[in-house]
N, C-alpha and C positions, 0 to 999 in steps of 0.2 A: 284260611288256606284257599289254593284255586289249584282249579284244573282245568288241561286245554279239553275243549270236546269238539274239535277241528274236525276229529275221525268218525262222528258221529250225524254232524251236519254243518255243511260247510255256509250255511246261511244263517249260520249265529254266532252271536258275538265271541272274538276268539276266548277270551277268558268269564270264567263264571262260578260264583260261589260252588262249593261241596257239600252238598245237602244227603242226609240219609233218603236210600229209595230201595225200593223192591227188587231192582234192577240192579243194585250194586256188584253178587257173585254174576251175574252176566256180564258187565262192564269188561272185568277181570280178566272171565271166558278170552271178550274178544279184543282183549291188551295185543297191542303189535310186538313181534316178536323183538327180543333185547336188539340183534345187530342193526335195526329198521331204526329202535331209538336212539341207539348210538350215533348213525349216519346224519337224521338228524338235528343232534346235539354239533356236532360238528360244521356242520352247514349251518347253522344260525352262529356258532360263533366265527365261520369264516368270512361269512357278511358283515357282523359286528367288528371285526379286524378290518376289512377294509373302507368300511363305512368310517371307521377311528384313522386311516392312514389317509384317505381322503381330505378329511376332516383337517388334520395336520398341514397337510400340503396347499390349502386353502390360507392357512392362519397362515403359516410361514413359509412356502417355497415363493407364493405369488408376489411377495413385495419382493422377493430376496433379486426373483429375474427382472420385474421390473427398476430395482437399484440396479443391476447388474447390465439391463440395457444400457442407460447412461453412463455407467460405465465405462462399456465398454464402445459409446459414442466417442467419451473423452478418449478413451486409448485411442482409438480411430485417429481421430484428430493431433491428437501430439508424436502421433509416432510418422504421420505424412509431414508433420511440419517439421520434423525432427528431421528428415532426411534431408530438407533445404537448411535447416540451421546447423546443423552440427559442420559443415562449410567455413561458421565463420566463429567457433568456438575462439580460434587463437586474438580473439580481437581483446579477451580478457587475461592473456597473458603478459600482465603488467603489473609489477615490483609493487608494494606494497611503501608507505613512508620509512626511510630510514631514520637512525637515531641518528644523523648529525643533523639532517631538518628538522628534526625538533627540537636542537639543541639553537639550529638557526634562528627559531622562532621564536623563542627565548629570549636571546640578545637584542632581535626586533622588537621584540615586547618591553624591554627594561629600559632602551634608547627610548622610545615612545613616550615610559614614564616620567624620565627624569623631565624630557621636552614638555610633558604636561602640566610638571611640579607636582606630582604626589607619591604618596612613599609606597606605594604597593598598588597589585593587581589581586584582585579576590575573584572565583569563581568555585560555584559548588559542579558536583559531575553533571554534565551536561560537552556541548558541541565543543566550547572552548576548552574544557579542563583537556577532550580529548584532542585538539587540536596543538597544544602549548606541550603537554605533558602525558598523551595518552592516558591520560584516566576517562575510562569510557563512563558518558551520559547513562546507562544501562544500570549505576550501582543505584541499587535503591536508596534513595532519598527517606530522611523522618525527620522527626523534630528536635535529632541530635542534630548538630553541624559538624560536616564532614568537609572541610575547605582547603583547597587549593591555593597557595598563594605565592606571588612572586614577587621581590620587590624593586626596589632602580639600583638597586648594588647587585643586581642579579643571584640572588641569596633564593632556589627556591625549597619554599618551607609548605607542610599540609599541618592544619588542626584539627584533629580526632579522640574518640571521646577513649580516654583510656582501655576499657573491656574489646576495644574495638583496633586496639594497633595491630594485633597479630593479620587479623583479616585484610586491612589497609593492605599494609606490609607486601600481602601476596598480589597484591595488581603487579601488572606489569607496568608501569610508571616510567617516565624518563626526564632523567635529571644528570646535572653534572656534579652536585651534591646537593644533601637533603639537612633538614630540621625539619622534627616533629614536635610538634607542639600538645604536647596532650593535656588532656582536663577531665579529673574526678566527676562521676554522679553529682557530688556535694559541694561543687562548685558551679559560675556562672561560665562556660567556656565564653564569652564576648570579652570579662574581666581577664580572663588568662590572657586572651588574646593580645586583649591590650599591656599587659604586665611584662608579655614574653618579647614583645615588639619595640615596644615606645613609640607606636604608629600614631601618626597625628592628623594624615588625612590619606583616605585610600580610594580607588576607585575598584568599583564592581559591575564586574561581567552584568552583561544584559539579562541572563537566566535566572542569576539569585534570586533569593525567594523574600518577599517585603520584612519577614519575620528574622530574617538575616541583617538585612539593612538596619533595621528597628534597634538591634540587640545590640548593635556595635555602635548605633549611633549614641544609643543610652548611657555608650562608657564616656561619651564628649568628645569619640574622635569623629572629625567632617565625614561624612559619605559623599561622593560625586558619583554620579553616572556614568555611561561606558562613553568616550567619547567617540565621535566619527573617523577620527583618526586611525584610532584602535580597533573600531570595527573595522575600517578598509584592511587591516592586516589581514582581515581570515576571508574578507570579499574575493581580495588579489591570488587569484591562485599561482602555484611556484610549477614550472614544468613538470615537475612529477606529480601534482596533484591534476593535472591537465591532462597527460599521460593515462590517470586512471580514469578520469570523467569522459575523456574521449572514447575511452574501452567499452565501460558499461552504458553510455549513450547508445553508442555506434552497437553494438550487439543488440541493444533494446526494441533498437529500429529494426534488425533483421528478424528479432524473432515477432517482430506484430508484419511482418511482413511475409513471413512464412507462415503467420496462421490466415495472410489474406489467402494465399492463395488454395490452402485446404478447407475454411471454414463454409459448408452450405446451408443454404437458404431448408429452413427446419431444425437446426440445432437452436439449443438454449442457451442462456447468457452463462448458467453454471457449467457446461460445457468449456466452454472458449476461456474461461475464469479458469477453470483446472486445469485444463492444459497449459495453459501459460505458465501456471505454478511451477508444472510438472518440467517445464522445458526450460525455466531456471535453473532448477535442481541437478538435471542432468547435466546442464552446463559448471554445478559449481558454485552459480552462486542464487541460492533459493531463498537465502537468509535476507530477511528486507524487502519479501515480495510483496509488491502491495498494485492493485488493478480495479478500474470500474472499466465495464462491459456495459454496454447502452444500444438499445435497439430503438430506431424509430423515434415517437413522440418523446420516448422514454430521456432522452438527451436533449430534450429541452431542460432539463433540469441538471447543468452544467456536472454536479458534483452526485448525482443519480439519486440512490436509495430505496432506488426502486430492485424487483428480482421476479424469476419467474417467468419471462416473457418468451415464446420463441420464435425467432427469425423468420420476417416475411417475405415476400420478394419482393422488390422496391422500397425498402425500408433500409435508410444507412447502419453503419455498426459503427459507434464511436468507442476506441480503444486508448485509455489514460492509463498508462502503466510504468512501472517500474520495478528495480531492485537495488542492490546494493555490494560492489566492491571496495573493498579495505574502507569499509564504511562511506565513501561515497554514494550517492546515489544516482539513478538517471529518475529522466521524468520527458514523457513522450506520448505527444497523442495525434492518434489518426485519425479519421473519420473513412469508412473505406466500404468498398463494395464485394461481396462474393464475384468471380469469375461471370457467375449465371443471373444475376441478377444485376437487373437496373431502374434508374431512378428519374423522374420525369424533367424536362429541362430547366424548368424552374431551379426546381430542385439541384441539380447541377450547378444553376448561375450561382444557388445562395454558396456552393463548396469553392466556386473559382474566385467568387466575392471574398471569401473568409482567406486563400490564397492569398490573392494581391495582397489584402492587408499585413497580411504576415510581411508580404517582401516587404511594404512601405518600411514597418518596423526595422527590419534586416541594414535597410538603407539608411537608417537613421542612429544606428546604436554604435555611432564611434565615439573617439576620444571625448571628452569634455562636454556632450551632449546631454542636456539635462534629461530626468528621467523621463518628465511628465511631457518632456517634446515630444521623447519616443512613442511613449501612448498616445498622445493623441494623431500624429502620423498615420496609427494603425485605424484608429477609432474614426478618422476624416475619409476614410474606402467605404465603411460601412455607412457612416452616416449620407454620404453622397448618392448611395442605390435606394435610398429611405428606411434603411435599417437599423439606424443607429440605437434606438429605443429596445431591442434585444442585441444588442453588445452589452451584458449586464456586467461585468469583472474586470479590473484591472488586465493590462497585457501582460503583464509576469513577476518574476521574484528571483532572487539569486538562488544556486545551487550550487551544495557541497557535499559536507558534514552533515545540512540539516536540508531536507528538502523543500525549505520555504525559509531564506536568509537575505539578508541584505547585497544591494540593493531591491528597492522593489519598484518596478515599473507603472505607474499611477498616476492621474492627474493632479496629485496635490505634494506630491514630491521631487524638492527643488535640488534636488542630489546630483552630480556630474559623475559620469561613466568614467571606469579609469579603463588603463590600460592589463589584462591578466582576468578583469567580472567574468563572469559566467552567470547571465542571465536568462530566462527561460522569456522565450516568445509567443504566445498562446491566445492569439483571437479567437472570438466567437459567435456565432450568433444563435441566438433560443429564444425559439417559437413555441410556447404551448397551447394546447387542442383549442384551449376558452381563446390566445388569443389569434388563434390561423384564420377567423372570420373575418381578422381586419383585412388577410391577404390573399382571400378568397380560398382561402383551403379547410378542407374537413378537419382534417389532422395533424398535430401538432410536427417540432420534428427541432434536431442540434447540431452544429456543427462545429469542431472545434479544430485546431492542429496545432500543433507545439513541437519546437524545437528548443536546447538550450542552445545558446548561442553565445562564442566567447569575443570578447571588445577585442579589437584589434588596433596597430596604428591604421590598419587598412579597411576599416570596417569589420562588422560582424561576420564570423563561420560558424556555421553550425558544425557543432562537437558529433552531430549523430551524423557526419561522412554528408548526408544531402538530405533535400528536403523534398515534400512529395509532391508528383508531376502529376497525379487523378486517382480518385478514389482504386481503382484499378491498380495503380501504382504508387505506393505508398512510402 
């Protein structure tokens, strides 16, 4: 046992054994009166109580406001940019595909076959299954096959594993009639296939999966690849798929242009990254948002990876972003400056450098013009100022269904532009830190800008309304 002897003298240790002494009935004598030790009994536990709620608000109120700074930085931000975008919300008020276009598509697909001499078109879910027949790329995939098929008598048929027709059954699909093909557990569905068909040679979608090709080939029917022909069907876009990619472009560009002119020098990348989400979402369409945010050196590394960093002053912000209407997507990037910030003229020439070669491109992506001309077009601006050694990436790729499709802009692809592509234009130049010594600078640093751009008989438009006049204006 212990007892305090605090009352006794105040220069010894507060607690201390209880030993018998001579002194004990005296002790007792001069015991402080009960209300004196009730007061305080009270008073050490009132210290103890806030010494414990202190304690609490340490562990968990201080990160809660620090999250909640940030926060409420991003609210900051998306709710200024929001007053400038919500302006051009109706840019995404455009019609979704009807069922006679993919009934169109169809008949394009099945003239195509017979022209190519084979008796079918196979694809598992993916761009095309949803392109032909809305069956969206989203259904999971396994080591059942789950196939799409159409053949040159315009018959289209899907093969699914029996346990699995109910599920099928409920996509929303389009057809002008159906056959299902289905195949027991205890069976080989590639044999059904071929049993149900009398298929003797077919071609398969570019997506398929090797394990698909393998299986069909092992019943003796030919497999061919997807040909060029058949790809240009889904490259060609139809006015109503143009309609929608001009939407979600052209919005994409406003809303990275309303966060130019909100974003300040001291926010973080996660900042400018959530709001963006955030101003999707409000608009509609949040589904498919996808963004790299790049400060500085940090964009020398075209496709980032990096995070964490916050905005300096004279340091660019390269914004790659997009989302997705009726499953199209856009895909847009800027390179841009806060309002208050600026950036040295070097620095500058390499943004107007990356400019012209965009236009070179622009100028060169009409009718029947190979692909690898157009890149190099763009690639001969930069190589000319002595930068062509960070030009590291092809100039672009198609855009639709899938945000990286055919055509693709490169110097080793001998492919001609048609008339309807939708190709992405996207110079660049990256410099990193190790290599700015060659150009006398500390610090590394990227630039990029991108437009999709649709062929025209008149030359390339960009889908995103215009293209940018200075980091300033974007």
């Amino acid at each position: 046992m212990y007892q305090s002897i605090s009352e006794k003298d105040d220069r010894q240790p507060l607690l201390l054994p209880v030993t018998a002494s001579k002194n004990t009935k005296e002790q007792r004598r001069r015991k402080a009166p009960k209300w004196q030790k009730i007061v305080s009994e009270v008073t050490i536990l009132t210290l103890l109580s806030f010494a414990g709620v202190m304690m609490l608000f340490v562990l968990f109120m201080i990160p809660k406001v620090m999250s909640s700074d940030s926060h409420g930085s991003t609210r900051v931000l998306e709710d200024s940019a929001w007053k400038v975008l919500k302006e051009h919300v109706h840019l995404l008020d455009v019609p979704s595909i009807t069922r006679d276009e993919f009934l169109q598509r169809q008949s394009k697909l099945v003239a195509a076959l017979s022209e190519a001499g084979v008796d079918a078109f196979i694809a598992e879910p993916s761009a095309s299954s949803s392109y032909y027949a809305n069956i969206s790329g989203s259904f999971e995939l396994s080591e059942r096959p789950f196939l799409m098929i159409l053949d040159k008598e315009g018959q289209f048929s899907y093969l699914a594993p029996k346990f699995e027709l109910d599920r099928v059954a409920g996509l929303s699909m389009v057809f002008e009639d159906k056959k299902v093909i289905e195949w027991r557990e205890e069976e080989s569905p590639y044999e059904v296939l071929k049993r149900e068909t009398s298929y003797r040679k077919i071609m398969l979608d570019e997506h398929v999966r090797f394990m698909i090709a393998a299986g069909i080939q092992a019943t003796g029917v030919e497999v061919v690849p997807m040909s060029e022909t058949i790809q240009s069907l889904r490259s060609v876009k139809t006015e109503a798929e143009l309609a929608i990619l001009r939407g979600i472009n052209a919005f994409t560009l406003q809303l990275v242009r309303s966060l130019q002119k909100t974003i300040q020098i001291g926010m973080t990348q996660e900042v400018i990254f959530n709001a963006a989400s955030t101003l999707f979402s409000r608009a509609g369409v949040g589904k498919g948002y996808w963004a790299i945010v790049l400060f500085g050196d940090q964009a020398a590394s075209p496709h980032g990876g990096s995070s964490g960093k916050t905005l300096k002053d004279g340091e660019f912000v390269l914004i790659d972003i997009g989302s997705k209407l009726h499953n199209y997507g856009s895909d847009v990037t800027r390179t841009i400056l806060p309002a208050k910030s600026k950036v040295s003229m070097e620095l500058m020439d390499v943004w107007k450098t990356v400019h012209a070669a965009q236009s070179a491109a622009v100028e060169h992506m009409n009718i029947n013009e190979t692909c690898s001309v157009v890149d190099a077009a763009s690639r001969k601006v930069i190589t000319d100022v002595g930068l062509g050694e960070f030009y590291t990436h092809r100039l672009g790729h198609g855009l639709g269904l899938e945000m990286h499709e055919h055509p693709y802009l490169n110097g080793a692809n001998n492919e001609k532009l048609k008339v309807g592509e939708v190709v992405t234009n996207e110079p660049g130049i990256y410099v990193t830190t190790n290599q700015a010594k060659k150009l006398d600078k500390d610090v590394g640093f990227g630039v990029r800008l991108e437009d999709p751009i649709l062929v025209t008989k008149n030359g390339g438009v960009p889908l995103t309304g215009s293209r940018a006049n200075s980091p300033y204006e974007p």
